[in-house]
C-alpha positions as semicolon CSV with decimal commas, in nm:
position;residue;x (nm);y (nm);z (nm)
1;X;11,699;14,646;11,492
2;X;11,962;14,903;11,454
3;X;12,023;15,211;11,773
4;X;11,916;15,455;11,582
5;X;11,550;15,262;11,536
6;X;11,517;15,190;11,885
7;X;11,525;15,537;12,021
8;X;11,240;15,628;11,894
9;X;11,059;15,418;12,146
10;X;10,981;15,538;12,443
11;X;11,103;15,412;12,804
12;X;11,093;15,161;12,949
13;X;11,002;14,971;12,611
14;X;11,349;15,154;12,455
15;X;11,503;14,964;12,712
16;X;11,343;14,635;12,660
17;X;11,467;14,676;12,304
18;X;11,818;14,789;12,413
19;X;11,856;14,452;12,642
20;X;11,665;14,204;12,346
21;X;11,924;14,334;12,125
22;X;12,226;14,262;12,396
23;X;12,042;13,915;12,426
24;X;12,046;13,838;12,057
25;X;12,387;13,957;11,959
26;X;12,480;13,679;12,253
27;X;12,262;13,421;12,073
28;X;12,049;13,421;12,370
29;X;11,691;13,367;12,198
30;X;11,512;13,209;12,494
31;X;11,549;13,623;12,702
32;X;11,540;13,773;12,392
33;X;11,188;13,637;12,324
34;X;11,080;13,706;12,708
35;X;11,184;14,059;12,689
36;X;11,024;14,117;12,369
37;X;10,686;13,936;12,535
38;X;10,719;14,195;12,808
39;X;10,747;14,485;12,521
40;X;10,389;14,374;12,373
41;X;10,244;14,353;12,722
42;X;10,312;14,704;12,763
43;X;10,221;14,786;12,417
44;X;9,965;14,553;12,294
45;X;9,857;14,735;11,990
46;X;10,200;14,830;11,875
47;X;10,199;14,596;11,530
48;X;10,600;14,621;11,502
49;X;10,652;14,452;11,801
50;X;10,447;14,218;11,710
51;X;10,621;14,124;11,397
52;X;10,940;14,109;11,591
53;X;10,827;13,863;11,865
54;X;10,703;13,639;11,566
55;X;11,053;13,709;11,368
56;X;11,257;13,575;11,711
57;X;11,044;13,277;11,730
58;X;11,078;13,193;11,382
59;X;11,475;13,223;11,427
60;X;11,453;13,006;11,683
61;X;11,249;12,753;11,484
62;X;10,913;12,751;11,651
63;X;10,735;12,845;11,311
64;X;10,398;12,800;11,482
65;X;10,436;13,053;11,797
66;X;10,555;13,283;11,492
67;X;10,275;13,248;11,270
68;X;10,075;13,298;11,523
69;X;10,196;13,653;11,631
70;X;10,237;13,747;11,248
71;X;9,841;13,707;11,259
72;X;9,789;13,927;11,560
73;X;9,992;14,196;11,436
74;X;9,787;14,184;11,084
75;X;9,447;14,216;11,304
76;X;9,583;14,485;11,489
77;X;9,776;14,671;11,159
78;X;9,554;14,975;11,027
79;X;9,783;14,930;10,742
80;X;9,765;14,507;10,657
81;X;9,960;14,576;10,323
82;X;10,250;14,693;10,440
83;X;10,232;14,468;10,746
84;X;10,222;14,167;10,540
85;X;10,523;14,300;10,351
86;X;10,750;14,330;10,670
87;X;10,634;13,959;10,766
88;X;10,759;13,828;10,417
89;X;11,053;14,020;10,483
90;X;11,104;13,829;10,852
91;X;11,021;13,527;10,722
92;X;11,293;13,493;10,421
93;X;11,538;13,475;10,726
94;X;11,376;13,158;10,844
95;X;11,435;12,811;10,629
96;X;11,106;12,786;10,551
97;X;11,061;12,953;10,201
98;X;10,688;12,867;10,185
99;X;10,634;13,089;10,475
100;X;10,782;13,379;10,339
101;X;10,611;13,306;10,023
102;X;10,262;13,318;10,154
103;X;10,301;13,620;10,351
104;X;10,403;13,788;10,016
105;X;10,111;13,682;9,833
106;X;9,880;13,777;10,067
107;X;10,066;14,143;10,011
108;X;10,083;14,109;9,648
109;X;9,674;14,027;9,653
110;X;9,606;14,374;9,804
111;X;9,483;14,668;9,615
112;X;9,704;14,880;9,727
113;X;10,020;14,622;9,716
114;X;10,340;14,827;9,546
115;X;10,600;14,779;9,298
116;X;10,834;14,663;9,528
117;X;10,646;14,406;9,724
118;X;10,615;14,245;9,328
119;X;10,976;14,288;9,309
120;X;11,049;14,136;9,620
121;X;10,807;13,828;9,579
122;X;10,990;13,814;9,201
123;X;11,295;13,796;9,363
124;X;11,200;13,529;9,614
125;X;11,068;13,345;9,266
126;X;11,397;13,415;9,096
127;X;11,612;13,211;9,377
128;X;11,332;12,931;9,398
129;X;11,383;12,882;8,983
130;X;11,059;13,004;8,931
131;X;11,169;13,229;8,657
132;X;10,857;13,271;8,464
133;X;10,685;13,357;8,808
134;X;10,913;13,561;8,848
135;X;10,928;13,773;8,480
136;X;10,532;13,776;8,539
137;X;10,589;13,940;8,925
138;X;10,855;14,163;8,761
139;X;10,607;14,297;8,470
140;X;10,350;14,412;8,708
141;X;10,542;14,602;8,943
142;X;10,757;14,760;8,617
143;X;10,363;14,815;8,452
144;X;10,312;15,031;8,842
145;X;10,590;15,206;8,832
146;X;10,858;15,161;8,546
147;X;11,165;15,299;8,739
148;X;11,094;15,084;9,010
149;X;11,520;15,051;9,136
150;X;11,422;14,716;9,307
151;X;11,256;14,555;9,009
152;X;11,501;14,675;8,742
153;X;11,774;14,497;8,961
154;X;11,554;14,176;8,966
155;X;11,491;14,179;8,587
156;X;11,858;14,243;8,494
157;X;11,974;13,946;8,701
158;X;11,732;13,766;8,498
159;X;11,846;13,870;8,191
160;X;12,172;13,783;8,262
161;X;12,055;13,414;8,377
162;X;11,896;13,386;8,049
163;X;12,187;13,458;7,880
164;X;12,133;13,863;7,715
165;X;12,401;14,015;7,888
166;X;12,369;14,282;7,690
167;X;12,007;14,377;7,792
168;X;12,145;14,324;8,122
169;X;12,410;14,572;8,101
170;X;12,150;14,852;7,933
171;X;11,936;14,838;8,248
172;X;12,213;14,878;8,500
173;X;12,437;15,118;8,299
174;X;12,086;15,365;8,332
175;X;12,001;15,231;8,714
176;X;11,824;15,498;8,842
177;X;12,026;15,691;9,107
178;X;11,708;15,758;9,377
179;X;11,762;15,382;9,462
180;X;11,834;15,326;9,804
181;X;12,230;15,239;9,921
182;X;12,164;14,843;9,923
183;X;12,009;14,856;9,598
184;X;12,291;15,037;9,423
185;X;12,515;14,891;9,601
186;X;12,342;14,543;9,448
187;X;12,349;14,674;9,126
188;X;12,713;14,766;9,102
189;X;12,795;14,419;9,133
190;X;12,527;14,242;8,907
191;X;12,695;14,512;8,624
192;X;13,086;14,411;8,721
193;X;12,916;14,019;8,687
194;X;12,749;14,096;8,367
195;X;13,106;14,326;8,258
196;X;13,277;14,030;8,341
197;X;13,111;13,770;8,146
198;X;13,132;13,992;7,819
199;X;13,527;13,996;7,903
200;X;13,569;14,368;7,997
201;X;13,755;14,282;8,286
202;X;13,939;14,624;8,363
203;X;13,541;14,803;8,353
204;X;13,424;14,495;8,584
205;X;13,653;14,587;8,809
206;X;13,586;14,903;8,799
207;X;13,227;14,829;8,892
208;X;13,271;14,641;9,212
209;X;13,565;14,913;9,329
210;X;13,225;15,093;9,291
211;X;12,990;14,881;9,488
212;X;13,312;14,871;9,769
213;X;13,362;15,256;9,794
214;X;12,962;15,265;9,915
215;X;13,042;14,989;10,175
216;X;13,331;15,138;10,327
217;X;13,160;15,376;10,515
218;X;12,929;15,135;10,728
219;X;13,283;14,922;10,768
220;X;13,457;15,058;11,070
221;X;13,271;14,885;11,351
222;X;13,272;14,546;11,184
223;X;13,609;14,528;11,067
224;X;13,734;14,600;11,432
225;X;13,496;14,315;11,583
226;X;13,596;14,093;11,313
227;X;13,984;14,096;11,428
228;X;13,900;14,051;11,771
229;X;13,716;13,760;11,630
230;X;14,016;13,606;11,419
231;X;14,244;13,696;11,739
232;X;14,040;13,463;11,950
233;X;14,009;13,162;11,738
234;X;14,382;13,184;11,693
235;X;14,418;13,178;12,070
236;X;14,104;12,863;12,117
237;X;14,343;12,665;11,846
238;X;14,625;12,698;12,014
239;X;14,536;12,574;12,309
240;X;14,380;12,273;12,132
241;X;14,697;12,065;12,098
242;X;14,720;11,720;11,922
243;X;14,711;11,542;12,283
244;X;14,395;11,722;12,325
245;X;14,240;11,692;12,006
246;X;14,308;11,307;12,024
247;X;14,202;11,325;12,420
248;X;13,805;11,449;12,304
249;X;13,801;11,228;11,977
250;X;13,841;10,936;12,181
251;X;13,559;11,064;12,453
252;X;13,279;10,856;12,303
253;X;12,970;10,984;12,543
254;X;12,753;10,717;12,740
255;X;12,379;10,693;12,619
256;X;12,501;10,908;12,272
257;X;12,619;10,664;12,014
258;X;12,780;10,791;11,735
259;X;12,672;10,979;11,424
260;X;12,725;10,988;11,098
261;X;12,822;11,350;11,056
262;X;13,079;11,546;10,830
263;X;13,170;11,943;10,821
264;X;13,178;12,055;10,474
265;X;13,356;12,354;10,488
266;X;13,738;12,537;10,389
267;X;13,734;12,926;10,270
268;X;13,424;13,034;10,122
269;X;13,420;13,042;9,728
270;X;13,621;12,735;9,747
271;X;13,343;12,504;9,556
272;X;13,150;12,396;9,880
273;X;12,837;12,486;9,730
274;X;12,903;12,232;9,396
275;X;12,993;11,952;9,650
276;X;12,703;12,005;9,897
277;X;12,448;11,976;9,589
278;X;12,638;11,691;9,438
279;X;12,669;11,478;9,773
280;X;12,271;11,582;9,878
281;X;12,136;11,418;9,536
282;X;12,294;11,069;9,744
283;X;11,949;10,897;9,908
284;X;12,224;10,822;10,216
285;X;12,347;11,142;10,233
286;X;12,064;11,450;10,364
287;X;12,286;11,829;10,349
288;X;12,200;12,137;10,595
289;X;12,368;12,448;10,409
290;X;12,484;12,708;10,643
291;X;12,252;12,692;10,893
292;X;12,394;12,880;11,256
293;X;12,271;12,550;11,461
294;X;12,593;12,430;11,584
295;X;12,631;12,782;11,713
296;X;12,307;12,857;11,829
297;X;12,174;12,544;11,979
298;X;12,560;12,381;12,141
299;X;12,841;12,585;12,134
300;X;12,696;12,926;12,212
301;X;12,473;12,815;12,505
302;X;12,780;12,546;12,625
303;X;13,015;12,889;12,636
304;X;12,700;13,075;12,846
305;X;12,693;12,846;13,113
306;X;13,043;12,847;13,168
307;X;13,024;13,228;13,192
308;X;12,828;13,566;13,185
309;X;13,011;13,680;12,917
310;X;13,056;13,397;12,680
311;X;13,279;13,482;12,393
312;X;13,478;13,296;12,151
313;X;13,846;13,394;12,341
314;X;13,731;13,136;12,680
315;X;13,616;12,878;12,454
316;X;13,842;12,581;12,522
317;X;13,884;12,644;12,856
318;X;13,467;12,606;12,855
319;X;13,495;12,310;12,631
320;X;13,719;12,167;12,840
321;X;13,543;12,136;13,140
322;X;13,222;12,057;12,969
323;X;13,052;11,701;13,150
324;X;12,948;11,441;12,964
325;X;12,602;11,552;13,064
326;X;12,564;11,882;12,875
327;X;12,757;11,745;12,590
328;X;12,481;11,455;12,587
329;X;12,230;11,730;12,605
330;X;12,362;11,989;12,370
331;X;12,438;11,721;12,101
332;X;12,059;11,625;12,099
333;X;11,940;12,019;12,079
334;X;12,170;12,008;11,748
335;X;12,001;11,744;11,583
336;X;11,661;11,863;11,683
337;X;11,729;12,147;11,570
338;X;11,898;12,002;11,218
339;X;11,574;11,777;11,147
340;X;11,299;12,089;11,184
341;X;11,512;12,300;10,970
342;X;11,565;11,993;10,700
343;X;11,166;11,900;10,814
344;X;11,259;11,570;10,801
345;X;11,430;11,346;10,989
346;X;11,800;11,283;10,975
347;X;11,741;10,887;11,024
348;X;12,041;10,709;10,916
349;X;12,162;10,943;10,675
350;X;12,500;11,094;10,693
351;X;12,433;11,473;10,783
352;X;12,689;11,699;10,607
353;X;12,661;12,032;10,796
354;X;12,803;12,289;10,457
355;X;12,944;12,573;10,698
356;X;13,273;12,717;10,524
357;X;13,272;12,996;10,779
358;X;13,287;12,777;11,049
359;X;13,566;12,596;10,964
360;X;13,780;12,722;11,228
361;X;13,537;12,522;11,496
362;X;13,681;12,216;11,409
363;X;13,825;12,167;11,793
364;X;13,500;12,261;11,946
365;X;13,341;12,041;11,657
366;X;13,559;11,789;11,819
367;X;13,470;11,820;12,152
368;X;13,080;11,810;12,084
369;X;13,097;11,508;11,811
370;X;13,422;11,305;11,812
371;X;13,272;11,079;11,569
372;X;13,287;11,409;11,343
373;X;13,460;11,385;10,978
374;X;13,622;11,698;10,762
375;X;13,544;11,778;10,366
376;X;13,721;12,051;10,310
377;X;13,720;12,219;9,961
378;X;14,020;12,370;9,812
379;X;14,075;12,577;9,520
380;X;14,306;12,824;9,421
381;X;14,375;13,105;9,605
382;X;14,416;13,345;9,380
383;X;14,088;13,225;9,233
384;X;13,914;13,228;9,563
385;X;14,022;13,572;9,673
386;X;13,901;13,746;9,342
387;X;13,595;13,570;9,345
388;X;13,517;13,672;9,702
389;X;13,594;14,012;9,637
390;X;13,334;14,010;9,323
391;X;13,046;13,874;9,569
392;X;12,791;14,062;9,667
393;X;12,737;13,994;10,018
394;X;12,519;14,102;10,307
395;X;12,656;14,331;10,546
396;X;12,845;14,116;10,847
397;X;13,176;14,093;10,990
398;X;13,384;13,895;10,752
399;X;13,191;14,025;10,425
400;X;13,385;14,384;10,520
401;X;13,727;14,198;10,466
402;X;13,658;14,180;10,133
403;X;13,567;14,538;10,047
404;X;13,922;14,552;9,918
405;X;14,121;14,281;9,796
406;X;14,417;14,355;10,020
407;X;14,187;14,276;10,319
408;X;14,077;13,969;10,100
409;X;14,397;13,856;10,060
410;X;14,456;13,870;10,479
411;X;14,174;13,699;10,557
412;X;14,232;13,426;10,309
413;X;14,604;13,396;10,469
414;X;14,404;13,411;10,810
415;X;14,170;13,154;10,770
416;X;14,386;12,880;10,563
417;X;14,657;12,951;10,812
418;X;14,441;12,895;11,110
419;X;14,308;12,534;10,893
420;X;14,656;12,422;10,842
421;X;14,738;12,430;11,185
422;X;14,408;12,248;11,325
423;X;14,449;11,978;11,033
424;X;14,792;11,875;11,152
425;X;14,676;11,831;11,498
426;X;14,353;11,659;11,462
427;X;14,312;11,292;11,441
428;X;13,969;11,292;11,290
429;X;13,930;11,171;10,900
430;X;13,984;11,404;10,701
431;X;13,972;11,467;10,296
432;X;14,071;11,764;10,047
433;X;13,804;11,819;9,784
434;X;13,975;12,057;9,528
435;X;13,718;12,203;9,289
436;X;13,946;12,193;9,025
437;X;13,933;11,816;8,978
438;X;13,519;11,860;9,055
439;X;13,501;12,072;8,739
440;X;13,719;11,855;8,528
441;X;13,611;11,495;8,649
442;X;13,328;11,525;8,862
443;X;13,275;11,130;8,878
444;X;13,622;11,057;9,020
445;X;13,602;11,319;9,309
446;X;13,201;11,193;9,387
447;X;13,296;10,838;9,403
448;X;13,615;10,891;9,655
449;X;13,380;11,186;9,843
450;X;13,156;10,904;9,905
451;X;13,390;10,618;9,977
452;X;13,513;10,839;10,244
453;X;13,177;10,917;10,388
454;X;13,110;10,563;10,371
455;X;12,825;10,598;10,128
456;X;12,783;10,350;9,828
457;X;12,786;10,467;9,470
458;X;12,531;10,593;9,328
459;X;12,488;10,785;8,936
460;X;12,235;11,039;9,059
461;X;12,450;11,235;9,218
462;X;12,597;11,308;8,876
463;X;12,226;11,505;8,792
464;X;12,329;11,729;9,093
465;X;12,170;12,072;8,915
466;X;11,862;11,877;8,875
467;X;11,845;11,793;9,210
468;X;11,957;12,194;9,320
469;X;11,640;12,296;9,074
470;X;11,370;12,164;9,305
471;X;11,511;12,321;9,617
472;X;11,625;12,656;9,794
473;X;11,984;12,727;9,759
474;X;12,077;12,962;10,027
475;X;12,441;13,015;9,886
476;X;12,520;13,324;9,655
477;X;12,581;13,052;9,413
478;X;12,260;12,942;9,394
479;X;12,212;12,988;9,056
480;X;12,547;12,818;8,924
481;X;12,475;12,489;9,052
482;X;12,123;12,441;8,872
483;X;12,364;12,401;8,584
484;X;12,605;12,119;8,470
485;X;12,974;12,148;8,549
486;X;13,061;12,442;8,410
487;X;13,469;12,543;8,391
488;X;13,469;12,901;8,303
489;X;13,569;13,014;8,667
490;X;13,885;12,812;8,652
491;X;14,196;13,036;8,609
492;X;13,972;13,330;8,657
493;X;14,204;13,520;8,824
494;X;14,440;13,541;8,532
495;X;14,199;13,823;8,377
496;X;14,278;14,044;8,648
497;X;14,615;13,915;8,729
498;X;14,780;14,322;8,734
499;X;14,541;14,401;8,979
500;X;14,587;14,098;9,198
501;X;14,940;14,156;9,121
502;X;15,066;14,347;9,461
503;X;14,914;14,070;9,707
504;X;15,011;13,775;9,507
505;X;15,351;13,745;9,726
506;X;15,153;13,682;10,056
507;X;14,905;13,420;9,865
508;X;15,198;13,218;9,737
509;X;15,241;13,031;10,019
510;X;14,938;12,885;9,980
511;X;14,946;12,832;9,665
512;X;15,247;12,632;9,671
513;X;15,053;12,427;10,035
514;X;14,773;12,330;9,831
515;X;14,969;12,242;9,502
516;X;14,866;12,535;9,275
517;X;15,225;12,629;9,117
C-alpha cells in the first residue's frame, strides 16, 4: 500500500491508511488491524478495504477473521472477478497455499476470468509441482490472449524445468515489451538462467546487468534504510559480549523448560534450502522456512514495550532489561505462532527455524531461547555472491545490495563479518554445514547434522526431493531441491571469474576463514 495509492482516498480515511501503514512498517498488526476496522466503518461498501482488513488478519495468522472479510468484500464487489483475483493475490502472502488456491479458482471459474488470473493460478501450480496443472492453466490463458507477458514468463520457466532450454530462450528472446516493469524485470533473469545453463556465460550476464539496470531506479530509498539497518546490528553485537552472551544462555526461565530449537541460517545462497529439506524428511525433526515469527510475535513487540520507537539500534539495551515474565510470555506467542503456520503441532520435535537473513539475531536469539542451537551453512563466497546476484528477488532492503555485484560483494563481507564476531562470543552449540560436502557426500553431513541436533539416524532423509515434492517451498530454490543432489553449481563462479575479478580481493578473506583456497 504504496503513498502514491493512498492519496487517492479521501480524509480522514487517507489518514487512517497513512497511520496503518506507520503501524505495519513497525510490525504493529494488532493497531494496524483497528485502524483499518475504523476505515470500513466509515466506508462500508468500499470492497478494497475490505480485502485489506482480511489481508492484515491473514498476516497475522487468524485465517478465519480473514476469510471472513474476503467474503464480505466479494458480496459487496460489483466486479467479483477481479475481486477474487486481488484475494488470491493477498492470500499467496499467507502460509496457507490452499487459501490462495481457492480464491483463484473461484476467479478462474468466472466467465469473464482473464489471461492473467490463468497465469497466475499456473504459476501458483508451477511452485506447488503441479506442472501439468499448470501447462493446462498456461494453455488457456495463451488460447485468450497469446501475448499474454505473464503467461509467456510462466511457460518459459517451465520449459526450462523440463529441460528445452532452447524453447525457453525463443520465448524470452521475443518477450513482448508492453509487459509491465516486474514482469520484464522477471524475464531478464529466467533468460540469463536459461543463457547460463546453455554455457553462454558472458550473454547471461549480460541479461541480469539487464534485469539490474530496471531495478536501480526504485533502489535509492532502500539501499539507504538498509545501511542504517547493517549499522545497527553492528552496534546490538557489540554490545553483546561473551560475558553476556554466556550471562542469558545460562538464564533458564521458571515455568519455560527448554526446547528443542535450532537457527538454520548463514548468508543466503549458502545451501540452507538443501539442508532444511533434507533435515524436515527426519519424523523428529518438523522445519519452518523463513517465516518473520521470531520478529513479529517476540522480538519486535519485546523492543515496543521498551520504547515508542522500537528499532533495531536500542535492541540490547531492551533485551537486557527484559523480565523473566515477558520472555516467558513472548517465547509462548513464538511457538503459537510456529504450530498454526506448520498447522500442526511442534510436540517433541526439534523445530529448525531456516532464517538465513536473520542470522545476525543470534544474541537476541539468545536472550529469548538460551537452549537455542546454530546450523549455519557455508559455501564459497565467490559462489554465493554470483549466485545472489543472478536471483531474482522481490523488491526489499537487502535484495537492492545485490543489484550490482560490488554491493554483493559488501554485503557478503557485512554479514559474514558480523557472524564471525557473534560465533566467537557465543557459548551456544554450534555447527558449520558447508554445502560443498552436502553435494558431494550428502550421507556424512546428514548423519553428523543430526547427531548434533540430537536426532537418531534415519535413511529417509536421503529421499529429501521426494519429501520437498509434496510441499510448498517458499525459497527461490524451490525447484532445485525436488531433485537429487545435483553438483553443477559448485565452482560456478569460475565461468564468470573476469567479471568477479575486481571484488575478489575483499572476498578473500573469507575465503581463506571458511577454508576455500
Amino acid at each position: 500500500m504504496g503513498k502514491a495509492f493512498i492519496k487517492n482516498f479521501k480524509h480522514p480515511v487517507r489518514r487512517i491508511l497513512e497511520q496503518f501503514k506507520v503501524a505495519t512498517d513497525k510490525k504493529d498488526f494488532q493497531l494496524g488491524i483497528a485502524l483499518l476496522e475504523r476505515a470500513v466503518r466509515l466506508e462500508p461498501g468500499n470492497v478494497f478495504l475490505r480485502v485489506a482488513l482480511g489481508g492484515a488478519h491473514g498476516l497475522h495468522l487468524d485465517y478465519v477473521a480473514a476469510e471472513k472479510c474476503f467474503e464480505q468484500a466479494l458480496k459487496a464487489s460489483p466486479r467479483p472477478t477481479e475481486t477474487l483475483a486481488a484475494i488470491g493475490r493477498q492470500c499467496q502472502h499467507f502460509h496457507t497455499p490452499e487459501l490462495a488456491q481457492s480464491y483463484w479458482q473461484r476467479a478462474i471459474g468466472q466467465k469473464d476470468a482473464t489471461s492473467d488470473m490463468f497465469a497466475e493460478l499456473a504459476e501458483l501450480y508451477e511452485r506447488l509441482r503441479r506442472t501439468e496443472d499448470a501447462r493446462s492453466l498456461i494453455d488457456r490463458a495463451m488460447h485468450l490472449n497469446p501475448d499474454c507477458p505473464s503467461a509467456l514468463l510462466v511457460k518459459a520457466r517451465l520449459e526450462r524445468q523440463g529441460g528445452d532450454l532452447e524453447s525457453a530462450e525463443k520465448i524470452l528472446q521475443a518477450f513482448p515489451a508492453n509487459a509491465s516493469p516486474d514482469t520484464r524485470v522477471r524475464a531478464w533473469y529466467e533468460l540469463g538462467d536459461v543463457l547460463d545453463r546453455l554455457g553462454r556465460y558472458d550473454e547471461a550476464m549480460a541479461a541480469f546487468h539487464k534485469a539490474k539496470w530496471m531495478l536501480r531506479p526504485y533502489a535509492g530509498e532502500l539501499q539507504a534504510a538498509l545501511g542504517v539497518m547493517r549499522a545497527r546490528m553492528a552496534r546490538t553485537v557489540s554490545l553483546a559480549t561473551a560475558d553476556v552472551l554466556k550471562c542469558w544462555a545460562g538464564e533458564f526461565l521458571p515455568d519455560a523448560p527448554p526446547r528443542r530449537l535450532a537457527l538454520l541460517g548463514g548468508h543466503p545462497r549458502s545451501g540452507t534450502t538443501l539442508l532444511e529439506q533434507v533435515l524436515d524428511s527426519h519424523p523428529d525433526v518438523i522445519s519452518a522456512e523463513e517465516t518473520e515469527v521470531f520478529l513479529d510475535e517476540a522480538l519486535t513487540p519485546l523492543l515496543r514495550s521498551g520504547s515508542e520507537n522500537p528499532c533495531l539500534e536500542n535492541t540490547f539495551n531492551t533485551l537486557a532489561a527484559a523480565s523473566p515474565g515477558q520472555l516467558k510470555q513472548l517465547r509462548a506467542n513464538y511457538f503459537q505462532a510456529m504450530e498454526t503456520i506448520l498447522n500442526q503441532p511442534i510436540a517433541g520435535r526439534v523445530l529448525i527455524d531456516k532464517n538465513p537473513s536473520q542470522t545476525f539475531l543470534a544474541p537476541s536469539l539468545i536472550r529469548f531461547f538460551p537452549e537455542i542451537k546454530f546450523l549455519i551453512a557455508l559455501r564459497d563466497p565467490r559462489d554465493v555472491v554470483l549466485s545472489c546476484f543472478m536471483r531474482y528477488l522481490p523488491q526489499n532492503q537487502v535484495a537492492t545490495a545485490f543489484y550490482s555485484l560490488e554491493g554483493g560483494v559488501s554485503e557478503y563481507a557485512t554479514v559474514m563479518s558480523l557472524w564471525q564476531t557473534v560465533a566467537s562470543r557465543m557459548p551456544n552449540p554450534c555447527l558449520e554445514v558447508r554445502y560443498e560436502d552436502m553435494v558431494e557426500d550428502l550421507e556424512s553431513v546428514a548423519r553428523k547434522t543430526l547427531n548434533f541436533l540430537g536426532v537418531s539416524w534415519d535413511a529417509r532423509v536421503l529421499g529429501f526431493d521426494e519429501h520437498a515434492r509434496n510441499k510448498m517451498v517458499r525459497s527461490p530454490t524451490y525447484a532445485d531441491v525436488t531433485q537429487p543432489v545435483y553438483k553443477r553449481a559448485r565452482g560456478r563462479w569460475r565461468n564468470y571469474q573476469k567479471h568477479l575479478e575486481p571484488h575478489l580481493a575483499k572476498l578473500e578473506p573469507f575465503v581463506k576463514a571458511f577454508g576455500y583456497e
